[in-house]
C-alpha positions in Angstrom: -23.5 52.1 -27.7 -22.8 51.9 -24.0 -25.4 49.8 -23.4 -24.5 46.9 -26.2 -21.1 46.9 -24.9 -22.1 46.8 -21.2 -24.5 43.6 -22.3 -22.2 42.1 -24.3 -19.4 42.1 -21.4 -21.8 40.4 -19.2 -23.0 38.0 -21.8 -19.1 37.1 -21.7 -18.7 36.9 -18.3 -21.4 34.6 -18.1 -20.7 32.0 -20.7 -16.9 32.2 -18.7 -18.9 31.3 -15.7 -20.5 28.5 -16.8 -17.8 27.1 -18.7 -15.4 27.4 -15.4 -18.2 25.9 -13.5 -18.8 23.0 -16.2 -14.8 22.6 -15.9 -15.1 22.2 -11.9 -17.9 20.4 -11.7 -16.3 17.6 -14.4 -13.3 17.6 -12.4 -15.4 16.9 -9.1 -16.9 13.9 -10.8 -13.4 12.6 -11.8 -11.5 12.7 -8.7 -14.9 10.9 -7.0 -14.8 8.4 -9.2 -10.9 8.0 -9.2 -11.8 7.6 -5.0 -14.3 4.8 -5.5 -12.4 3.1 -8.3 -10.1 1.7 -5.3 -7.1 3.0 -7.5 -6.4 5.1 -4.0 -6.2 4.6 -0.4 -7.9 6.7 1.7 -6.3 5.2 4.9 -2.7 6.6 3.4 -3.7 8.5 0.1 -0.9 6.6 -2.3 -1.7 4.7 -4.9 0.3 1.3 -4.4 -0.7 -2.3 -3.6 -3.6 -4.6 -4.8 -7.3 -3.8 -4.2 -9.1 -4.0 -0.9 -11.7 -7.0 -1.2 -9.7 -8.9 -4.2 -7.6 -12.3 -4.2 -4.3 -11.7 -3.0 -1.5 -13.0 -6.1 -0.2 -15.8 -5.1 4.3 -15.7 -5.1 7.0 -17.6 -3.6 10.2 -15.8 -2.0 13.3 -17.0 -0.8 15.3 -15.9 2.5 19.1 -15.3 2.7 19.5 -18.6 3.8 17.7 -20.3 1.1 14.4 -20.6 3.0 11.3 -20.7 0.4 8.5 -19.1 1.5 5.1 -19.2 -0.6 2.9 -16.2 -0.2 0.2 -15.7 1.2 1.0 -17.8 3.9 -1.6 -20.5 4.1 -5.1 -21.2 5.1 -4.8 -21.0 9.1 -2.9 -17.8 8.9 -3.0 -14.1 8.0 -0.1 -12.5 5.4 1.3 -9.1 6.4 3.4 -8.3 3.5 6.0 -5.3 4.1 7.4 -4.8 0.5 10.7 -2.4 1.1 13.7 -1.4 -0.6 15.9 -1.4 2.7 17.3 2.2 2.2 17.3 2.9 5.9 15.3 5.5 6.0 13.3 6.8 8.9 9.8 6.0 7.6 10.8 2.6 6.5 12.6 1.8 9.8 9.7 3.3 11.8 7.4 1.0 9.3 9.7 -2.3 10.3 9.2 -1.2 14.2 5.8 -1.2 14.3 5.5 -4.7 12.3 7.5 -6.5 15.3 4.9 -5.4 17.4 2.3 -6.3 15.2 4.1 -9.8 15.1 4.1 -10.1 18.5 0.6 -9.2 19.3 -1.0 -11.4 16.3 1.6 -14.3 16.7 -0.6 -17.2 16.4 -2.7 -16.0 13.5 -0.7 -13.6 11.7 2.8 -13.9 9.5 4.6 -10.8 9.0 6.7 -11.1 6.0 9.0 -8.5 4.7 10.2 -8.6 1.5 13.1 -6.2 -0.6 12.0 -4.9 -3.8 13.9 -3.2 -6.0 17.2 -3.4 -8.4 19.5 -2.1 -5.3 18.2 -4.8 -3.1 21.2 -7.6 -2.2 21.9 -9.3 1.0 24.2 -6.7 2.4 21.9 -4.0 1.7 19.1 -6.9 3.1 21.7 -7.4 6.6 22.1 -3.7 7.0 18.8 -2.6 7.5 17.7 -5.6 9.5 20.8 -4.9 11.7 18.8 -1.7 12.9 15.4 -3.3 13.7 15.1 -3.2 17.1 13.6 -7.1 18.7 13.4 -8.1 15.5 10.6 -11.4 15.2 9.7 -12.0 11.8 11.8 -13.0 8.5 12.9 -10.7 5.8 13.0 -12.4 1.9 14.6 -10.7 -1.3 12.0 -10.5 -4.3 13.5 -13.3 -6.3 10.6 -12.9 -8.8 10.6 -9.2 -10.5 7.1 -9.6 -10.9 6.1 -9.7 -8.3 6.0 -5.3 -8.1 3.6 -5.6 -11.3 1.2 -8.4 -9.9 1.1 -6.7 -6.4 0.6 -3.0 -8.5 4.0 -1.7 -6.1 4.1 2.2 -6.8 5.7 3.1 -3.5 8.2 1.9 -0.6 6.9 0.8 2.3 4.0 -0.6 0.7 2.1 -3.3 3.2 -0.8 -5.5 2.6 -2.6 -7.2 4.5 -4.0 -10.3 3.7 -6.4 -12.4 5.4 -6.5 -16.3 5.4 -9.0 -16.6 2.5 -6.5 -14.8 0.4 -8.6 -11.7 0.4 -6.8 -8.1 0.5 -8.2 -6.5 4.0 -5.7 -2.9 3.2 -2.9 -2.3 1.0 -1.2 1.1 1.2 1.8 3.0 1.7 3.3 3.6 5.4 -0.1 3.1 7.2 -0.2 4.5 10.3 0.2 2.2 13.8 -3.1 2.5 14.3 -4.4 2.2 10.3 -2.2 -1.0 10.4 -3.5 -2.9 14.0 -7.3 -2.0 12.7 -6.7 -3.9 9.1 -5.0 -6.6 10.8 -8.3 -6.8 13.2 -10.4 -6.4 10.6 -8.4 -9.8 9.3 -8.7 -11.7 11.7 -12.4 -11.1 12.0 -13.1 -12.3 8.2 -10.7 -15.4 8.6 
């Protein structure tokens, strides 16, 4: 009787083995082909922004001042788009930083265009945060289109994509690092 019991046990443990291992291995193929769906960004691992190698949507925005703006820019140019909420926060100011030196360095061929998102986003709440942008070079516009977050897939804050003069999406991600964010404007300028 031992040795029935003894068998049977193992038998168990065995069929929970392999039904465990059929469990990992179906979850291994998922989250590889979640990867290579482009649903996420492996530069900054959020899920926000079009897909890398698609047409950028095409949107208009319009300043404080009533400047329009169609996006993406235009033919000779490549589109940085900053989408924010302007809540101040250290990533997001750190974000807008790095952009004026982006705009600086890529002047001739690049636009960097920030743009406020959200149902908090006004002009004061616009003035404010651009108030603590240090050397600031490049125009801020408040979403006057709300769908512009569907079209442009927005999970996150501090989502930027960048866009090269064909209209095709080079990165799109949320808070890329310096570095990340010079290479995909590069990489732009390259393709245009």
């Amino acid at each position: 009787m031992t040795k029935t019991t003894s068998a049977k046990s193992k038998g168990r443990f065995v069929l929970g083995f392999l039904v465990i291992g059929t469990f990992l291995i179906a979850g291994a193929i998922a989250i590889v082909s979640y990867y290579a769906s482009g649903k996420y960004s492996q530069k900054t691992g959020v899920i926000s922004g079009p897909k890398p190698g698609g047409l950028a949507p095409r949107f208009s925005v319009t300043s404080v001042s009533g400047k329009k703006l169609s996006v993406p820019v235009g033919s000779n140019q490549d589109t940085v788009l900053f989408f924010t909420t302007f809540n101040s926060c250290a990533i997001c100011l750190k974000q807008a930083n790095e952009l004026v030196s982006i705009q600086s360095k890529y002047f001739a061929n690049t636009k960097v265009v920030g743009i406020g998102i959200g149902s908090k986003v006004n002009t004061n709440s616009l003035k404010n945060f651009v108030n603590k942008i240090h050397n600031l070079n490049y125009e801020f516009y408040l979403q006057n289109n709300p769908k512009i977050p569907r079209i442009y897939n927005l999970k996150a804050n501090n989502t930027i994509v960048v866009i090269n003069s064909s209209r095709k999406v080079i990165f799109s991600g949320q808070n890329p690092s310096a570095s990340t964010l010079k290479e995909a404007v590069g990489e732009a300028l390259l393709e245009s």
